[in-house]
C-alpha positions, 0 to 999 in steps of 0.5 A: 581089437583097437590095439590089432587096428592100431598095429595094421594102420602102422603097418600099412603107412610103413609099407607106403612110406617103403613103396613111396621110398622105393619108387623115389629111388628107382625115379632117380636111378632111372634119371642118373641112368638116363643121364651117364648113358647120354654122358656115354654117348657123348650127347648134350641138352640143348636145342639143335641146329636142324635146318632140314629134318629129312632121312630118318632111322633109329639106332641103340638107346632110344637114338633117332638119327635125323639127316639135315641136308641143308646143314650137312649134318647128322643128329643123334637125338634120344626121344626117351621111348620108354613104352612098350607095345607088344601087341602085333596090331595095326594103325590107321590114320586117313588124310594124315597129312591134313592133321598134320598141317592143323597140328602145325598150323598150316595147309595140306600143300606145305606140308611135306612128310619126308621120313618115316621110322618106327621105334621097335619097342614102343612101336611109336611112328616117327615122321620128319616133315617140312612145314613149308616149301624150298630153302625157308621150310621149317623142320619138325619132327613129329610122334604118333601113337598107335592110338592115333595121336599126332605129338609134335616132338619138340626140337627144344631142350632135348638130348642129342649130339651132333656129326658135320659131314664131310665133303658135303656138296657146295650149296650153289652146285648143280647135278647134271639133271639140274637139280641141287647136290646139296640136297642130295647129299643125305638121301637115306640112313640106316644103323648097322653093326655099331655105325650109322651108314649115311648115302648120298652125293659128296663133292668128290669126282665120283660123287656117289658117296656112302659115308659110315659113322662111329656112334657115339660121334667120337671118332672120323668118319669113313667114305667110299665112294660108288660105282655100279652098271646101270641097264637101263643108261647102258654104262657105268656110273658114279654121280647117281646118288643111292635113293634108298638102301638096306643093310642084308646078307646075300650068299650068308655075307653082310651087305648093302642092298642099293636102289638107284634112279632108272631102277637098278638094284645093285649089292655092295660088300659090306667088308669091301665097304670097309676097306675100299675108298672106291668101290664097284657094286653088283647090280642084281637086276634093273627094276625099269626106267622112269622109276625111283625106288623110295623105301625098302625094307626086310620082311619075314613071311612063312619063315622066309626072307624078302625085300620090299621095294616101294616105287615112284612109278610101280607098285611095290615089288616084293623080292625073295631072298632066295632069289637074290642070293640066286642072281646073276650080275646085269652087265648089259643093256636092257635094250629099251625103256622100261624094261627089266632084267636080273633078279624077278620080283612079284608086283604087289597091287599096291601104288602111291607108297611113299614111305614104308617101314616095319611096324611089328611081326605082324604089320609094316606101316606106310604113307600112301597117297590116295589115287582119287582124293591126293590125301595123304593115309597112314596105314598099315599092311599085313605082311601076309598079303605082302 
């Protein structure tokens, strides 16, 4: 019975060496892994120079894409996300923004959240804030967990790799609205088809640009600019940036859905895109004067396609794709403010979202400011209702 006892301790300590060894040795594929995958896409370790953390959108490998306005320049930075959350479950977090400024060791009122994006696999929610207001505002960028936790992610020693934009508007030059073309010069970003598509002003004669970018950042970037017809003004423009966009496909073709100030909806080729440096859309519809579209998103419900459209003088607006694919060009007037045409939509009694992004199946997630208290809530919608 002793020998038997002896023999079985042997064995269980040799098993545990194996396991220990096993696990050493897949710790360190991971990490050489990790290492020739960030070598592959041209990335280093360092701390980047982000001036301002601004539009937000994830692409392959972990990479989250951070638009710097004031520096004119795109970020890659790998935010090794190695969970995964399959559940299709909620998350709700009230006066968010007050956390936030307790994380950052500020008040409420400097603190601006000014993107948001959701890592499909781990479901983490990723935010880039401003801790303070104009041209000395420090950039963060910030994790929560579906849990609640609010992480600062630490733009210190990090992986990523850079991209300068070209014919980025000068600092010092003003749009004819009088606000700054610098900061406008990256309004939304979304990765699609192996390119980071990049919107914004440039200091072209027609200022309105939609910059696509090669990653890993290894090759020149390609610019068209744009050109729509906007209802609500009753002319042509070319110096109105993009405020939000959403690569889709309308008549079964790859495109680029474009929602623009004073509210047009207008629908770019994406093969055109590709070919053309300067570029008339389709407007589709006009949404109504005295608005912005802040965020779209695509969303699956019953098995159909839609587009959410969240507003700064609106509710959200939820779109069918049937719909879109149905509309005919707006090529005339509106005739009066705020008046719409083209494409219908369904007003969802929803007010003060001011960033959206899927979450899961199940739920989109946004930032909404509460119509009594002004705090800013995390929360999440069933698409169900949506």
């Amino acid at each position: 019975m002793k020998l038997r006892n002896q023999i079985f301790f042997a064995l269980a300590v040799l098993g545990l060496l194996g396991g220990l060894l096993i696990a050493r040795s897949s710790s360190h594929y991971h990490a050489v892994a990790s290492a020739k995958t960030s070598a592959m896409l041209g990335m280093t370790v360092g701390t980047p120079d982000i001036k301002t953390a601004g539009a937000l959108a994830f692409g392959p490998e972990n990479i989250l894409f951070v638009g710097d306005t004031q520096g004119a320049a795109i970020f890659a930075i790998d935010v090794k996300d190695s969970e995964k959350d399959n559940g299709n479950t909620p998350i709700e977090i009230k006066n968010i923004d007050q956390k936030i400024a307790s994380l950052l060791g500020t008040t409420p009122d400097a603190v601006l959240i000014n993107d948001l994006a959701t890592h499909q696999i781990s479901q983490n929610i990723y935010l880039s804030v401003s801790r303070g207001r104009g041209n000395d505002a420090m950039p963060a960028i910030l994790k929560v967990t579906k849990s609640g936790k609010i992480e600062d992610f630490a733009l210190k020693d990090v992986t990523f790799s850079k991209a300068n934009l070209s014919n980025a508007p000068d600092p010092a030059a003003k749009t004819q609205w009088g606000d700054s073309k610098r900061k406008l010069a990256i309004t939304d970003l979304a990765f699609a088809d192996g390119e980071l598509l990049v919107a914004g002003l440039s200091n072209a004669e027609f200022a309105s640009t939609l910059h696509r970018m090669h990653f890993p950042f290894n090759q020149n970037s390609a610019a068209t600019t744009l050109e729509i017809y906007h209802a609500s003004h009753g002319r042509f423009e070319t110096h109105a940036p993009i405020e939000t966009f959403l690569p889709f496909r309308v008549n079964g073709k790859s495109s680029l859905l474009a929602g623009y100030g004073c509210a047009p909806l207008a629908a770019f080729s994406m093969a055109d895109l590709k070919e053309k440096k300067h570029l008339r859309g389709t407007t589709l519809a006009e949404l109504g004067g005295g608005n912005r579209p802040l965020d779209m998103i695509a969303l699956q419900k019953n098995g159909k396609d839609y587009v959410l459209v969240a507003n700064s003088n609106r509710t959200l607006m939820s779109i069918s794709a049937e719909d879109i694919d149905k509309a005919e060009p707006v090529t005339k007037p509106v005739g009066a403010p705020y008046v719409t045409a083209g494409v219908g939509y369904v007003s969802v009694a929803q007010v003060g979202i001011m960033q959206l992004d899927n979450l899961n199946a199940n739920f989109a997630v946004v930032i909404q400011r509460d119509i009594d208290t002004g705090a800013l809530n995390l929360r999440s919608l069933p698409k169900r209702w949506l």
